[in-house]
Every structure is written in C-alpha cells, then in structure tokens.
RODO-2510 file (C-alpha; in nm, 4 decimals, decimal comma):
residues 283
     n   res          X          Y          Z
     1     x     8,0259   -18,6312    11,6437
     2     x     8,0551   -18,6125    12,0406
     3     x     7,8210   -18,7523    12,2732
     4     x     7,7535   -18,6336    12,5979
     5     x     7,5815   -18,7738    12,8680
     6     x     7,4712   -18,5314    13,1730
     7     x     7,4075   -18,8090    13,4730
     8     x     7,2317   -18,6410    13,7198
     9     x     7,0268   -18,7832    14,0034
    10     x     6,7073   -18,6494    13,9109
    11     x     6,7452   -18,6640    13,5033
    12     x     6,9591   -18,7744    13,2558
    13     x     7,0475   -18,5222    12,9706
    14     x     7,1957   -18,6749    12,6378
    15     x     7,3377   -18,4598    12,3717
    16     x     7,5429   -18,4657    12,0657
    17     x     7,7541   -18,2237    11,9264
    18     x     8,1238   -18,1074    11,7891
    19     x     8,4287   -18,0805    11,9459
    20     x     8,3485   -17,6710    11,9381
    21     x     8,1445   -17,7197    12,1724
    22     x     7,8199   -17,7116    11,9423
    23     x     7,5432   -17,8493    12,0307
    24     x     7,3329   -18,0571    11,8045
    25     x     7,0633   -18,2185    11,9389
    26     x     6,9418   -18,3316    12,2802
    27     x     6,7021   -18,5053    12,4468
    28     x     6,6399   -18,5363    12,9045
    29     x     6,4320   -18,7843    13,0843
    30     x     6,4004   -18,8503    13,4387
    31     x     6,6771   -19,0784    13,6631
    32     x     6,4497   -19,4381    13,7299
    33     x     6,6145   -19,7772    13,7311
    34     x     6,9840   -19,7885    13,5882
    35     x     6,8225   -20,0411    13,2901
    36     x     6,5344   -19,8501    13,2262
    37     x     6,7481   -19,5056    13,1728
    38     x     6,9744   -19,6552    12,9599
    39     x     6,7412   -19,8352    12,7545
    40     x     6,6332   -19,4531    12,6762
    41     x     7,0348   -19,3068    12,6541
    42     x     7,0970   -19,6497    12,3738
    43     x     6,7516   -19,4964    12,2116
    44     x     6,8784   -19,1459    12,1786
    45     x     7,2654   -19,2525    12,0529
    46     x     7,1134   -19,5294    11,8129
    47     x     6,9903   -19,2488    11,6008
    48     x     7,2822   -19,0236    11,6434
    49     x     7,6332   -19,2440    11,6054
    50     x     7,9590   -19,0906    11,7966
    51     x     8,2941   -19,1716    11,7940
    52     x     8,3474   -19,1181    12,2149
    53     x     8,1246   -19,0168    12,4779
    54     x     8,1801   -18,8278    12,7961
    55     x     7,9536   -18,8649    13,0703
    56     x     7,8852   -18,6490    13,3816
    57     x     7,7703   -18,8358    13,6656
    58     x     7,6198   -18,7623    14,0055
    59     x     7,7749   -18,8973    14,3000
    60     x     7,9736   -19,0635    14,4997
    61     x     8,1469   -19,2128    14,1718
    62     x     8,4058   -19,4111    14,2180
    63     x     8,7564   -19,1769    13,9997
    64     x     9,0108   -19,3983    14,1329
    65     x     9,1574   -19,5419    13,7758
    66     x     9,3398   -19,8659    13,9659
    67     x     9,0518   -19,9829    14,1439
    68     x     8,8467   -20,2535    13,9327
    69     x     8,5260   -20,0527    14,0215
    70     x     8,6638   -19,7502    13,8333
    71     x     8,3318   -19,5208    13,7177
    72     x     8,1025   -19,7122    13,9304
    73     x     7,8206   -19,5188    14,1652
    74     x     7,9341   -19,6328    14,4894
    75     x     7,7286   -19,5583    14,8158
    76     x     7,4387   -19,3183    14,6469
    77     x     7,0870   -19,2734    14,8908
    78     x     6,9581   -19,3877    14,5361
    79     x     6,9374   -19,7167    14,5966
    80     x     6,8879   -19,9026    14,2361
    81     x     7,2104   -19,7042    14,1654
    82     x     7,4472   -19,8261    14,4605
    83     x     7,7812   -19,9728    14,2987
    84     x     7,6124   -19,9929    13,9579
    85     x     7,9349   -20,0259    13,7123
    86     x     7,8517   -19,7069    13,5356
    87     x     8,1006   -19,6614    13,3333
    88     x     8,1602   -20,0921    13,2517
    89     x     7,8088   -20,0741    13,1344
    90     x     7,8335   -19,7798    12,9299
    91     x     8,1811   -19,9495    12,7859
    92     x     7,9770   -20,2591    12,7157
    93     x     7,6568   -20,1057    12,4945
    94     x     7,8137   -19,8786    12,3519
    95     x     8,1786   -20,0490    12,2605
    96     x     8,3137   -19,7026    12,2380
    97     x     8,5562   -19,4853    12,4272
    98     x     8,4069   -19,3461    12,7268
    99     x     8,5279   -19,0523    12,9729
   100     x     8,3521   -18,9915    13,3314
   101     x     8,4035   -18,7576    13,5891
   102     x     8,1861   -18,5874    13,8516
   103     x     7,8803   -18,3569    13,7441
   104     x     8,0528   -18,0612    13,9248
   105     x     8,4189   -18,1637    13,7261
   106     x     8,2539   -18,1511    13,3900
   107     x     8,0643   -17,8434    13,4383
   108     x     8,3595   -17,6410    13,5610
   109     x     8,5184   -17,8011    13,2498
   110     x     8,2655   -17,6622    13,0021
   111     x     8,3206   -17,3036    13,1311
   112     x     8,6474   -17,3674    13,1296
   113     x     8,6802   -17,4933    12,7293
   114     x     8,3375   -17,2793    12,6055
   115     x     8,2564   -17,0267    12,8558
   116     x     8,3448   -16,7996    13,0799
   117     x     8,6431   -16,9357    13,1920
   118     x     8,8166   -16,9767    12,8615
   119     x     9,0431   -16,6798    12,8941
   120     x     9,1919   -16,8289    13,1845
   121     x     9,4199   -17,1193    13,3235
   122     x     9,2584   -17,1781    13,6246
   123     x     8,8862   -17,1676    13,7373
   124     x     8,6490   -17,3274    14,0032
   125     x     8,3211   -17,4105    13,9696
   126     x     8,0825   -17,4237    14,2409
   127     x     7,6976   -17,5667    14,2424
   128     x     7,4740   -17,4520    14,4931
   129     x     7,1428   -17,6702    14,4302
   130     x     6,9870   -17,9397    14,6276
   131     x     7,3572   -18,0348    14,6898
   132     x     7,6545   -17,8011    14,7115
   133     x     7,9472   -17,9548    14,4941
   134     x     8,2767   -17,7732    14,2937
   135     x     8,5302   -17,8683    14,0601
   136     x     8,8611   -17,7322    13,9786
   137     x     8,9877   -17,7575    13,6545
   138     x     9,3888   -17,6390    13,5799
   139     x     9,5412   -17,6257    13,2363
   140     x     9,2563   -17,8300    13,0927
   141     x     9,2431   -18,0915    13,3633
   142     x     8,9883   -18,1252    13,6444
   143     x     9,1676   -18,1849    13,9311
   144     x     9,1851   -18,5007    14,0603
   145     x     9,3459   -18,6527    14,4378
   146     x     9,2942   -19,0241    14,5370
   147     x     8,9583   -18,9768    14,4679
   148     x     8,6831   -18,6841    14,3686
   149     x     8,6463   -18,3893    14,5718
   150     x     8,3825   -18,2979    14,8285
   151     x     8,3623   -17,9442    14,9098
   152     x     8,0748   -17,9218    15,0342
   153     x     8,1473   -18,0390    15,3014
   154     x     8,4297   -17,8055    15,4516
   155     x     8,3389   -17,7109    15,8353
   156     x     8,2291   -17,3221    15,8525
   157     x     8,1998   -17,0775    16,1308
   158     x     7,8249   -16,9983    16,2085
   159     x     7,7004   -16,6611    16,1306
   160     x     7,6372   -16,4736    16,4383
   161     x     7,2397   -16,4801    16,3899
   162     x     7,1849   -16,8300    16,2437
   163     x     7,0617   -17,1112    16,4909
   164     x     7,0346   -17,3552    16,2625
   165     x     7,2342   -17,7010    16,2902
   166     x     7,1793   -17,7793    15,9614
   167     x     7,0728   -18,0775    15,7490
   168     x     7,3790   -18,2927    15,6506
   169     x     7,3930   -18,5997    15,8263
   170     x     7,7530   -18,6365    15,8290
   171     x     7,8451   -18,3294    15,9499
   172     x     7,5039   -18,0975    16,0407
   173     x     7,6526   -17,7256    15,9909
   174     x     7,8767   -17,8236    15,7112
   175     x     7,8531   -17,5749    15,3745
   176     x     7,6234   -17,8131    15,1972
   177     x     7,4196   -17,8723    15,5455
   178     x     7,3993   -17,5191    15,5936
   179     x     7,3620   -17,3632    15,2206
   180     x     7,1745   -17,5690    15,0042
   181     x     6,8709   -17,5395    14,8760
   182     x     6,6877   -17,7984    15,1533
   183     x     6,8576   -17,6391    15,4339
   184     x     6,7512   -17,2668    15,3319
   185     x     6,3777   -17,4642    15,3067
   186     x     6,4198   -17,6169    15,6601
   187     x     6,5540   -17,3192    15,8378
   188     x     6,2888   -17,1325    15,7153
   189     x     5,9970   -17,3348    15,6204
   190     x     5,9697   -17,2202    15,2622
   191     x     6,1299   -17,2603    14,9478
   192     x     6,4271   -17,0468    14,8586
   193     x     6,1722   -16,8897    14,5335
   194     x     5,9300   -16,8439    14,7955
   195     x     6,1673   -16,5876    15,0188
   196     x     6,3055   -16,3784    14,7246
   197     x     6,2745   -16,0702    14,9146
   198     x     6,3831   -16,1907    15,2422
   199     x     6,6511   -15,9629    15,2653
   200     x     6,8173   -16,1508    15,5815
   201     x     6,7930   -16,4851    15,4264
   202     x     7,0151   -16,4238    15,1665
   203     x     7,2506   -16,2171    15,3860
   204     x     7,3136   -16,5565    15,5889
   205     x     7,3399   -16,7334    15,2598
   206     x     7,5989   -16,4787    15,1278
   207     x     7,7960   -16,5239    15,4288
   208     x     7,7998   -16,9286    15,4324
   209     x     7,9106   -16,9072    15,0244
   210     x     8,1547   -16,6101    15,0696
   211     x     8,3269   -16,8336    15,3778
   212     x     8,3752   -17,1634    15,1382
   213     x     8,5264   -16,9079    14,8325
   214     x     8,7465   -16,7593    15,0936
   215     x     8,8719   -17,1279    15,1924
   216     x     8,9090   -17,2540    14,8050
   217     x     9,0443   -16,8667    14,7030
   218     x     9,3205   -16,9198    14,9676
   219     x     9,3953   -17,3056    14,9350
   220     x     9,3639   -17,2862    14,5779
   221     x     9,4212   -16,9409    14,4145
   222     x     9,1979   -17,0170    14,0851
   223     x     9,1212   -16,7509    13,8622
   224     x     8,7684   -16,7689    13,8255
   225     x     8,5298   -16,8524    14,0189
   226     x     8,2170   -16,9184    13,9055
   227     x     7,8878   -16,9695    14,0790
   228     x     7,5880   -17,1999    13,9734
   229     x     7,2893   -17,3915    14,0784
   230     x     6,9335   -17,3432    14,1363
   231     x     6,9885   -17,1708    14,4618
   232     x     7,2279   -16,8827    14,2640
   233     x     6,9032   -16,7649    14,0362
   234     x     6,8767   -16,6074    14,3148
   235     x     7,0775   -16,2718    14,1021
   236     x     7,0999   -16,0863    14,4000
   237     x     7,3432   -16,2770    14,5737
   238     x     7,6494   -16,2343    14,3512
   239     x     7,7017   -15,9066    14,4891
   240     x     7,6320   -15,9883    14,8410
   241     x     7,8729   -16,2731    14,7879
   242     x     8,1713   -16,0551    14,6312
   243     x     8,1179   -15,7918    14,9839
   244     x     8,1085   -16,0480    15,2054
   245     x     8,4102   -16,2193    15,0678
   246     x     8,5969   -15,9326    15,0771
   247     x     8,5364   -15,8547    15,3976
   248     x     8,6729   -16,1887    15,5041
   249     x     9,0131   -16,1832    15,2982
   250     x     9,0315   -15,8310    15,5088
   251     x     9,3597   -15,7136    15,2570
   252     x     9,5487   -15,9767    15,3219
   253     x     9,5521   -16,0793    14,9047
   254     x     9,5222   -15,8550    14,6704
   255     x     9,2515   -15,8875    14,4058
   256     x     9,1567   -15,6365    14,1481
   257     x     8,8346   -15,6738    14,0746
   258     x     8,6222   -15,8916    14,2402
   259     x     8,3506   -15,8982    14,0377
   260     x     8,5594   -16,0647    13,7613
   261     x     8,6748   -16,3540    14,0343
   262     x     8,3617   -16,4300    14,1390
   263     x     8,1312   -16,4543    13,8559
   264     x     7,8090   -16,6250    13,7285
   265     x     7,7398   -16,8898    13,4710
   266     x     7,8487   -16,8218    13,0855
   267     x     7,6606   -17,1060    12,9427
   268     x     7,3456   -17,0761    13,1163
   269     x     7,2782   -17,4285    13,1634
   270     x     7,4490   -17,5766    12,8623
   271     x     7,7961   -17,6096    13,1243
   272     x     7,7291   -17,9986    13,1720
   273     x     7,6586   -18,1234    12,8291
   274     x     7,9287   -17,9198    12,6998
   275     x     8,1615   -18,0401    12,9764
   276     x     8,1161   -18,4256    12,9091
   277     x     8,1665   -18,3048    12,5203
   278     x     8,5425   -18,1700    12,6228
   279     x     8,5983   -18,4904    12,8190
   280     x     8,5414   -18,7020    12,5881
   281     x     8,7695   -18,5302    12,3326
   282     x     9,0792   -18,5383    12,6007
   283     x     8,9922   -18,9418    12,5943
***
C-alpha cells in the first residue's frame, strides 16, 4: 500500500491506496499547528501501514535537493508553518521513504499517470483557486529548475475594460493578483458563486487565463492543458477560455482542436491524492 498525503494550506487530505491509482481509504482535517496535524496524519497511517508516502505540499517549499532544508515550508503567511522541516519530520515518524513536491506538481502528475492526461507525454496543470499555481509534468517527471515554479505570477497585459490593480503584493496585476478567486471578490465585491451570471466578469477572467495559456502554450508546447480550481466550477469558462486563446495565438501555431488542449479535470478532485500516490512510487 501507498500513502498519500495532500498538504494544503487550509486541510490536510491523507489517503491510501495502490500503485493503480486506487484509492482505499481517506480521511481530511483542517491545516492548525504543524504538531497538532500530524499527530492526526500518524493517527490515520497507524491504522493503515505503507511502504512509501508521497506528499503534496502547499507553498513556498523548499525542492532544491542540495540544500540541507530540502522539503521544508520556507517563507509561508502561515506562520506556525515558516521553515518547518516538512519533509525531515515526516522522514523521522514515519522512518519510511518519503517523496514531496508542490500541490500544483502532484496534481498535474495524477492526471498525468490516472487521468486525463495519460494518453499523452506532456501536460500542464493549472489551479485557479484562492491562489493561481501550475505544474508541468514531461515523460513522467514534474518539471523541476533550481527551484519550484511560480506561474502565477507571470506579468499580463490589462484587459481594455478592467481597472483593477489587483491583489498580489509582490506584483499587484500579476495572473494570480488579477485572476484568483480573492481578486474576482475584490474587484467586484462578491464572491465568484455569487456572480455566476455576470456575463462580463467572466469575459475578463477568460481573457487573464487565456493570456497565461498563451505564454506556457508558447514557452512550453505541452499537450494538455488542463484547468482546475474552485474558480474553474465556474463550467462556462472553458469555452470562453479556448476563444479567447485562440484569438491571441492569431494562426501563428497550428492546433487542431482546441478543445482537446485545453481541457477540464479527469479526476474530479481525486488529482492530488492520486498525484502524491505516483510520487511516491517513482521514490
């Protein structure tokens, strides 16, 4: 048996299952103090032994393998988590093999091994939530530079009717200051479920996400690219998306059928658990 351990800022999800990808038995519980959560992830794997566990962690997260903080949180506005040795501590409870990678990295890898990118060799996956994050995974492998990416924070060009500066406070109108879920509530004082048929809303959203995919598309050239997130229940925008995109790449590279490039979910919401499952069997 695999474990799995879904990191995220808000909750932890913990999960066993097979190398198939099948799922087993799970359990979630809300992000507090790093001793209290992992009193509750020990809990859950005391009564379900593993031979490895992979572990999908929110961010910043140290991926640099020859730095001695390897798989620590490093400078998170969660403050009982800043530089907590993440991975170490895991190491040390659990005396087992243990792979970590981003959130974003896993979940593009669970399409990639059980979903809807299986048929493919490339694919990017792209979160657009209370954070905007993506992943690239190639020939199995999520990419990986010096350190993790951060695309959500590529520079866009403002859509003609937006005055919004937006909300990140590195960068204001980056993607993720201008397209995530908080900055659709602050430009417009609601809550993205609360504007579902505010036409122009979504129009402005389309336009922000279509930009980034034409930036990754063109620097990258994956496959697939697929599109999740709280703010992407939002059905209508996947075709919005795929006409504004194409209306950016204006001809100048071919693709024959859009609606198979840019694509939702396969895996509902399974992509994460199944993810840290695939990374722990590449440990």
């Amino acid at each position: 048996m695999i474990g799995a351990i879904e990191a995220g800022g808000t909750k932890f999800v913990c999960a066993v299952g097979y190398p198939d990808g099948t799922i087993v038995d799970r359990t979630a519980f809300p992000t507090t103090t790093p001793e209290e959560t992992l009193a509750k992830v020990e809990e859950f794997f005391s009564k379900h032994p593993v031979e490895k566990i992979g572990v999908g962690a929110f961010g910043p997260i140290n991926l640099r393998t020859n730095s001695e903080n390897y798989g620590a949180i490093e400078n998170t506005p969660k403050i009982p988590w800043r530089h907590y040795p993440l991975l170490e501590e895991l190491k040390k409870r659990f005396n087992l093999p243990v792979a970590i990678n981003t959130d974003v990295a896993v979940a593009c890898l669970g399409e990639y091994e059980y979903g809807i990118g299986k048929d493919v060799s490339s694919c990017l996956y792209i979160t657009v939530g209370t954070g905007i994050g993506a992943g690239l995974v190639q020939d199995g492998n999520p990419f990986q530079g010096k350190n993790h990416s951060e695309m959500g924070h590529i520079l866009l060009r403002k859509h003609p009717d937006d005055r919004f500066e937006g909300i990140c406070p590195s960068h204001g109108a980056c993607l993720e200051g201008l397209a995530s879920g908080p900055a659709i509530e602050a430009r417009h004082g609601r809550k993205g479920a609360e504007l579902a048929e505010e036409d122009h809303v979504w129009e402005i959203e389309a336009y922000y996400l279509a930009q980034a995919i034409l930036n990754y598309f063109v620097v990258l050239s994956p496959e697939k690219i697929i599109l999740g997130g709280g703010v992407m229940k939002q059905e209508k925008l996947y075709p919005m998306i795929r006409k504004q995109f194409m209306e950016l790449l204006n001809g100048y590279i071919e693709v024959e059928n859009v609606d198979e490039l840019i694509v939702a979910p396969g895996l509902d919401d399974d992509q994460g658990v199944k993810g840290c499952i695939a990374l722990a069997v590449k440990e």
